[in-house]
C-alpha positions in Angstrom: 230.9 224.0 163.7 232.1 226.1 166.6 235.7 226.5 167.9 238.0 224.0 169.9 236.0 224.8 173.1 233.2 223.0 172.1 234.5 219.9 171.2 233.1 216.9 173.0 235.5 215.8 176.7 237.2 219.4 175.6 237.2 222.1 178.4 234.1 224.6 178.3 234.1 228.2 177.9 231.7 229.3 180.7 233.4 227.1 183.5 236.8 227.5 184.5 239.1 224.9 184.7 239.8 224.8 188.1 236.5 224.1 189.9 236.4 221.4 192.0 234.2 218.3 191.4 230.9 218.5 193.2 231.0 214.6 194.0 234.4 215.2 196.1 234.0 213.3 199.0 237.2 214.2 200.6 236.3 217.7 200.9 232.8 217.4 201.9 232.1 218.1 205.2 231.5 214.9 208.2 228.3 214.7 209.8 228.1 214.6 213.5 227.4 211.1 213.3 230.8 210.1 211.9 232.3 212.2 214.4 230.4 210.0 217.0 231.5 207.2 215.7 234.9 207.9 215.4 235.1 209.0 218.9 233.3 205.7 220.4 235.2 203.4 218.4 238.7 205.2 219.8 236.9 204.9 223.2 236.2 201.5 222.7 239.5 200.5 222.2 240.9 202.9 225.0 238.3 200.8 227.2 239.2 197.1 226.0 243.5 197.8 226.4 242.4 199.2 229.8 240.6 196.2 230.7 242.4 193.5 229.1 246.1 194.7 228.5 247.0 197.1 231.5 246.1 194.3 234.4 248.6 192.0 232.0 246.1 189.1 231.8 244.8 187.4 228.3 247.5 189.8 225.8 246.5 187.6 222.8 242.8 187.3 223.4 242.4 191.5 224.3 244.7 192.6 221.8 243.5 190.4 218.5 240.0 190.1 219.5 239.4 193.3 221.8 241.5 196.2 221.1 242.6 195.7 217.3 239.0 195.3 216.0 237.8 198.8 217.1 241.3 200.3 216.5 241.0 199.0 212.7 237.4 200.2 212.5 238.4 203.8 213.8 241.1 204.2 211.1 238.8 203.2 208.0 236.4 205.5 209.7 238.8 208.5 209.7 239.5 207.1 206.1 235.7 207.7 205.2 235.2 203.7 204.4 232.0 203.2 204.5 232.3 199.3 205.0 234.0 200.3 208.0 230.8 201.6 209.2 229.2 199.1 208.3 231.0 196.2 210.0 231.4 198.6 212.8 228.1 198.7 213.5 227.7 194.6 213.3 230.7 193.9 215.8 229.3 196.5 218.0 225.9 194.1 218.6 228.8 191.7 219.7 229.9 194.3 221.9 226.9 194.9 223.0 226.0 191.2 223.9 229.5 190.7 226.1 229.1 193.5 227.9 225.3 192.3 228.7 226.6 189.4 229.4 229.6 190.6 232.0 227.0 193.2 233.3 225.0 190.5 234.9 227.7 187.5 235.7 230.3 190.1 237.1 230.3 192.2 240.1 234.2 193.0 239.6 233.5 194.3 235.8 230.4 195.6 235.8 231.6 199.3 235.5 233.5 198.1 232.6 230.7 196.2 231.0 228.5 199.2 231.2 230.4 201.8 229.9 230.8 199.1 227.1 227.0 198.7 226.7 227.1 202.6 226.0 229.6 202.9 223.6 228.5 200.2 222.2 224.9 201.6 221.4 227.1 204.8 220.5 228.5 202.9 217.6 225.3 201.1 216.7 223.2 204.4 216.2 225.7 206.4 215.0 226.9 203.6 212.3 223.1 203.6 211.1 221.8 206.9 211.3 222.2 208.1 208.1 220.6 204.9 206.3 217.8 205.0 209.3 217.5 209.3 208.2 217.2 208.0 204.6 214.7 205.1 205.2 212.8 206.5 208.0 212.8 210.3 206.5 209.4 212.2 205.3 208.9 211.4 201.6 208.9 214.9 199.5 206.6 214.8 196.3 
């Protein structure tokens, strides 16, 4: 038998007792795709109060279904949730649709309903990229 350093769950000799845990999410670094997302899901929300809230027309209906979703989102982004990117990128396609939808039917909000249709895509590709990097990637072997 060796000394108290080698005792199983003790601390070991050759590592120091300070190093940090290699699985630490928090310190790891974001990829550009988070920071993408981030920023369109902010944008998002910027877009929906300007649309909704500043005119003073539908408060309820912009704010709870409009502004709050993608303001939520953001924040368990910035958290590193990763269900928030998950559902993020599943109300975008919602987003998506509605601002297809207002695109076509109306003149007055079209430039509305397409910068919608862009951050919505935003948020759909940069929600998925890393599972499409993973999926889609060269297999090494």
């Amino acid at each position: 038998m060796s000394g108290a350093g080698s005792a199983p769950g003790g601390p070991r000799e050759d590592a120091p007792a300070s190093s940090p845990a290699p699985t630490d999410a928090a310190a790891a670094p974001r990829p550009r795709a988070h920071w993408v997302l981030l920023a369109s899901l902010v944008a998002l929300s910027a877009l929906f109060a300007l649309w909704y809230l500043l005119p003073g027309k539908h408060w309820i209906a912009g704010l709870s279904v409009f502004v709050l979703p993608p303001a939520l989102l953001a924040a368990g982004v910035a958290l590193r949730s990763r269900l928030a990117a998950y559902w993020a990128g599943v109300l975008a396609l919602f987003w998506f649709c509605h601002g297809v939808m207002l695109a076509w039917s109306s003149p007055d909000e079209r430039l509305y309903a397409w910068i919608e249709l862009i951050l919505a895509l935003a948020v759909i590709f940069s929600a998925n990229l890393a599972g499409m990097k993973a999926r889609l990637g060269r297999k090494r072997g």
